[in-house]
C-alpha positions in Angstrom: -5.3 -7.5 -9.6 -6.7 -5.7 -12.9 -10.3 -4.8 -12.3 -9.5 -5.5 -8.6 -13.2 -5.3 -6.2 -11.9 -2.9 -3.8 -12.6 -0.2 -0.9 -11.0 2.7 0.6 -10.7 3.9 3.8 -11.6 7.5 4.4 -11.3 10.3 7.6 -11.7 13.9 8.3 -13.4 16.7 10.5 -16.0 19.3 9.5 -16.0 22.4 9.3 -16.3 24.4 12.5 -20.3 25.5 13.0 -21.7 27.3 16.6 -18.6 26.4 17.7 -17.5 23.1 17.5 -16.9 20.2 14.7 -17.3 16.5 14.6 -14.8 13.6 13.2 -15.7 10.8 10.9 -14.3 7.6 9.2 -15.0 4.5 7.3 -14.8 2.6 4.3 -16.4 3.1 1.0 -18.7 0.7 -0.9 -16.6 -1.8 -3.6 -16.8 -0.9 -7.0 -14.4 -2.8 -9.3 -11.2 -1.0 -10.3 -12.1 0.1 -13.5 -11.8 3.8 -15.4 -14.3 6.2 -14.1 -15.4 4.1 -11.2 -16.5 5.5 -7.6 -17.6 4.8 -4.4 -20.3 5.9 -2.0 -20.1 6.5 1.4 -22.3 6.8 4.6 -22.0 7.0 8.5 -22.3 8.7 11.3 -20.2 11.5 12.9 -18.4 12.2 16.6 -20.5 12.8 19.1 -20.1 16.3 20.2 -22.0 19.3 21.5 -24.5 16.0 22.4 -25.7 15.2 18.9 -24.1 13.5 15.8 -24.8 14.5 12.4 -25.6 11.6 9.4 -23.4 11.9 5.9 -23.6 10.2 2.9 -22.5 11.3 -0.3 -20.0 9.8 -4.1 -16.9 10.1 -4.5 -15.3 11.6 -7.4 -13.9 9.1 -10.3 -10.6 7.7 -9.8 -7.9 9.8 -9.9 -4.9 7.7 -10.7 -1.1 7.8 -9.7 1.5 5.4 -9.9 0.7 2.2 -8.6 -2.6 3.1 -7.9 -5.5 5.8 -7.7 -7.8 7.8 -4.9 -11.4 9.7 -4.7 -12.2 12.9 -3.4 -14.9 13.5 -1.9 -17.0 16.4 -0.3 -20.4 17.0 1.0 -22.5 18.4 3.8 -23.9 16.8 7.2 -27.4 16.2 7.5 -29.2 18.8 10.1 -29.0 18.9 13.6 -30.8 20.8 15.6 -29.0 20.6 19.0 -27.8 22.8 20.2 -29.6 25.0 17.4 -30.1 24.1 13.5 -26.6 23.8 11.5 -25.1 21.2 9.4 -21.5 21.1 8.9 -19.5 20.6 5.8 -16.5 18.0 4.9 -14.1 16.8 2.2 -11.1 15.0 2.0 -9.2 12.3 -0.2 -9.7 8.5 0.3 -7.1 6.5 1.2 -4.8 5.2 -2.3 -5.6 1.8 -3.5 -2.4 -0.2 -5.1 -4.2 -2.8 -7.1 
Protein backbone atom coordinates (compact mmCIF):
# COMPACT_ATOMS: atom_id res chain seq x y z
CA UNK A 1 0.00 0.00 0.00
CA UNK A 2 1.52 3.51 -1.14
CA UNK A 3 1.92 5.72 1.94
CA UNK A 4 1.49 2.44 3.87
CA UNK A 5 1.38 3.15 8.20
CA UNK A 6 3.96 0.89 9.06
CA UNK A 7 6.66 -0.51 11.76
CA UNK A 8 9.80 -2.28 11.83
CA UNK A 9 11.18 -4.70 13.95
CA UNK A 10 14.63 -4.12 15.21
CA UNK A 11 17.54 -6.27 17.33
CA UNK A 12 21.18 -6.18 18.34
CA UNK A 13 23.84 -6.24 21.19
CA UNK A 14 25.98 -3.48 22.51
CA UNK A 15 29.08 -2.97 22.61
CA UNK A 16 31.19 -4.86 25.13
CA UNK A 17 31.81 -2.36 28.44
CA UNK A 18 33.58 -3.84 32.06
CA UNK A 19 33.09 -6.77 30.53
CA UNK A 20 29.88 -7.78 29.41
CA UNK A 21 26.99 -6.51 26.86
CA UNK A 22 23.27 -6.54 26.91
CA UNK A 23 20.65 -7.59 23.91
CA UNK A 24 17.71 -5.62 22.82
CA UNK A 25 14.57 -5.75 20.42
CA UNK A 26 11.39 -4.24 19.44
CA UNK A 27 9.39 -2.37 17.06
CA UNK A 28 9.54 1.08 15.99
CA UNK A 29 6.90 3.80 16.20
CA UNK A 30 4.49 4.05 12.65
CA UNK A 31 5.29 6.74 10.53
CA UNK A 32 3.60 6.57 7.07
CA UNK A 33 5.71 5.28 4.14
CA UNK A 34 6.58 8.31 2.66
CA UNK A 35 10.22 9.93 1.39
CA UNK A 36 12.31 10.95 4.22
CA UNK A 37 10.22 9.36 6.94
CA UNK A 38 11.59 7.70 10.25
CA UNK A 39 10.91 5.97 13.22
CA UNK A 40 11.78 6.31 16.89
CA UNK A 41 12.49 3.71 19.14
CA UNK A 42 12.70 3.04 22.95
CA UNK A 43 13.03 -0.06 25.46
CA UNK A 44 14.82 -1.68 27.70
CA UNK A 45 17.88 -3.87 27.49
CA UNK A 46 18.99 -7.69 28.82
CA UNK A 47 19.40 -8.04 32.03
CA UNK A 48 23.00 -8.67 32.77
CA UNK A 49 25.78 -7.97 35.24
CA UNK A 50 22.20 -7.31 37.40
CA UNK A 51 21.13 -4.10 35.79
CA UNK A 52 19.51 -3.15 32.42
CA UNK A 53 20.28 -0.05 30.63
CA UNK A 54 17.21 2.34 28.99
CA UNK A 55 17.68 3.34 24.98
CA UNK A 56 15.79 5.49 22.87
CA UNK A 57 16.95 7.13 19.96
CA UNK A 58 15.58 8.02 15.43
CA UNK A 59 16.24 6.23 12.97
CA UNK A 60 17.82 7.43 9.90
CA UNK A 61 15.43 8.16 6.74
CA UNK A 62 14.38 5.48 4.59
CA UNK A 63 16.87 3.92 2.79
CA UNK A 64 15.10 2.25 -0.09
CA UNK A 65 15.66 -1.14 -2.14
CA UNK A 66 13.62 -2.99 -4.28
CA UNK A 67 10.34 -3.81 -3.01
CA UNK A 68 10.89 -1.89 -0.06
CA UNK A 69 13.24 0.24 2.24
CA UNK A 70 15.10 0.00 6.03
CA UNK A 71 16.51 2.57 8.81
CA UNK A 72 19.60 2.48 10.54
CA UNK A 73 19.95 3.35 13.58
CA UNK A 74 22.61 3.97 16.34
CA UNK A 75 22.93 5.42 19.74
CA UNK A 76 24.16 5.00 23.27
CA UNK A 77 22.54 3.32 26.58
CA UNK A 78 21.46 5.42 29.17
CA UNK A 79 23.92 5.12 32.45
CA UNK A 80 24.26 2.51 34.74
CA UNK A 81 25.93 2.41 37.54
CA UNK A 82 26.06 -1.25 38.58
CA UNK A 83 28.49 -2.74 38.71
CA UNK A 84 30.34 0.77 38.13
CA UNK A 85 29.23 3.85 35.74
CA UNK A 86 29.27 2.86 31.89
CA UNK A 87 26.85 3.04 29.18
CA UNK A 88 27.10 0.92 26.26
CA UNK A 89 26.77 1.74 22.66
CA UNK A 90 24.53 0.06 19.63
CA UNK A 91 23.49 0.25 15.98
CA UNK A 92 22.08 -1.93 13.61
CA UNK A 93 19.48 -1.91 10.54
CA UNK A 94 15.69 -2.36 11.00
CA UNK A 95 14.08 -4.95 9.68
CA UNK A 96 12.91 -4.14 5.50
CA UNK A 97 9.44 -3.14 5.05
CA UNK A 98 7.75 -4.39 1.48
CA UNK A 99 4.84 -2.06 1.27
Amino acid sequence: MPNGIHTHDYSGRTTINIEHRHEYSGTTSSAPDRAGHFHYLEGTTSLNDDHVHNYNTTTSPAIYVEGGHYHYYSGATGIAFIPERHIHYYNQNTSTYMG
